[in-house]
N, C-alpha and C positions, 0 to 999 in steps of 0.2 A: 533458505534451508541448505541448498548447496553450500554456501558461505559457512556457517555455521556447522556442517560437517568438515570443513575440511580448515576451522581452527580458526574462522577468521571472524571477529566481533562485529557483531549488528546492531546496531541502536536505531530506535525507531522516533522519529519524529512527528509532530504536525505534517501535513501538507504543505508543499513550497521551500524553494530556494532559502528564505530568509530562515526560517526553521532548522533545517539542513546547516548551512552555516553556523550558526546559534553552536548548535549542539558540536560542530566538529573546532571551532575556539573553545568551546568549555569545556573538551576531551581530548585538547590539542591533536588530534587526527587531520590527516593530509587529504584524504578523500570520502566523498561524499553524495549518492545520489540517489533519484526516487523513481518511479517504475514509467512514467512518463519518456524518459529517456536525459531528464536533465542529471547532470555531470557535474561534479565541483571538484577540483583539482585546487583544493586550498594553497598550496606551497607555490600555483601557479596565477588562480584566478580569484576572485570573490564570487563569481556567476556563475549558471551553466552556461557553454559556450560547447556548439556544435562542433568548430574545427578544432578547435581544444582536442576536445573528446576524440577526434578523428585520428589527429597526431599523437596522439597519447596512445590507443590503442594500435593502430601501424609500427609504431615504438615497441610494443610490447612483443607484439611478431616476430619484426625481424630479432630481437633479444634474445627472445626463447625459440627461433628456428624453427617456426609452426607456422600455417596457414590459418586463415580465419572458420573454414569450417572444421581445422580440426578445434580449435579452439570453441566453435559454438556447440558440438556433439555434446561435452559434456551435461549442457542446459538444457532441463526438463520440464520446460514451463507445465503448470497444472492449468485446466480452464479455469477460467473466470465467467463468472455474470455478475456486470454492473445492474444498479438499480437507481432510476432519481425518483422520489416519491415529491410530490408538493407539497408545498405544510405553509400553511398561515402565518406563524411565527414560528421562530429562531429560539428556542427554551433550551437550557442545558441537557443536552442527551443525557445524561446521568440522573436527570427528573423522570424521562417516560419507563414508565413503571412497565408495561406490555414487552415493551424492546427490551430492555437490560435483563429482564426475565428469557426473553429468547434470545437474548444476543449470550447467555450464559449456556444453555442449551447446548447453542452452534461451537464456542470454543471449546468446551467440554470433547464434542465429537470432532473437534481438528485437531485435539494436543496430541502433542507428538513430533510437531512439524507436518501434520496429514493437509495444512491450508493454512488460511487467514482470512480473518473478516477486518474491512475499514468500516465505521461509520464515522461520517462527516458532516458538516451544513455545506451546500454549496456556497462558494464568496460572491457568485454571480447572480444568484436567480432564488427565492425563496424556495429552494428545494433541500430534502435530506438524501447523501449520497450513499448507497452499499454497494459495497465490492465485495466480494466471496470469492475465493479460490478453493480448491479444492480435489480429491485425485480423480472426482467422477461428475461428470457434468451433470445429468439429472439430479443426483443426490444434491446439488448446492443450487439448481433452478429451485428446486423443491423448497430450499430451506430459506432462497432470498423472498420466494413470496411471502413465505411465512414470518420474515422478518416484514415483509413491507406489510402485511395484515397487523402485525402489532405497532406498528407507527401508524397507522390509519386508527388502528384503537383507541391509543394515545390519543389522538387529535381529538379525535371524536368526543373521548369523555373530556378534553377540555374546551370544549366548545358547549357542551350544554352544561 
């Protein structure tokens, strides 16, 4: 949201490096990264690369003549609450009728830049992932249960 106040384009990808890449050769853009902390300095690297990232940003410092906390002041993370709910099968989220009804809800009351919801499958574990951010932490505890109650919904009526 910061980025996008102050002019600079965000494109949102999949989850993962290879995603990320993907989309900054099909928008030929130089940089690239996901909240994780991975880094893609296409002009430099194909990867996230930790010391990459390190000298890249030291770089920027001494550049612009600033220290690193005056540079992080501007950042206002909002909280987050993750969720991994368990699920039996891997169905196209765009099927469970319960969620897409509440996940329309929740973006309704974040436009604006007020947050963002991810839903995901996890690639590791038969799980579905949510993330919620948000300006007020109860308000988005509140609203990832009720997203995880309508994924439990979901499952539920496709299981009998």
């Amino acid at each position: 949201m910061l980025m996008k106040r102050n002019g600079i384009r965000v494109l949102k990808t999949k989850v993962g490096d290879r995603y990320i890449l993907e989309a900054l050769e099909a928008e030929n853009l130089s940089f690239g990264g996901e909240q994780s902390g991975h880094l893609i300095f296409r002009d430099l690297h194909s990867t996230g690369d930790g010391l990459m990232s390190t000298v890249q940003l030291v770089s920027t410092l001494v550049e612009k003549g600033i220290s690193l906390s005056e540079m992080a002041s501007v950042y206002q993370p909002f909280p987050q609450v993750l969720r991994t709910v368990p699920v039996f099968k891997k169905v196209p989220i765009e099927t469970l009728a319960h969620l897409q009804r509440m996940s329309h809800v929740v973006e309704e009351e974040l436009s604006g830049g007020r947050g963002r919801l991810l839903l995901r499958y996890s690639g590791t574990e038969s799980a579905l992932r949510i993330m919620l951010e948000g300006e007020n932490h109860d308000r988005i505890a509140y609203l990832v249960e009720e997203l995880e109650r309508a994924v439990l919904k979901d499952f539920e009526v496709m299981a009998n």
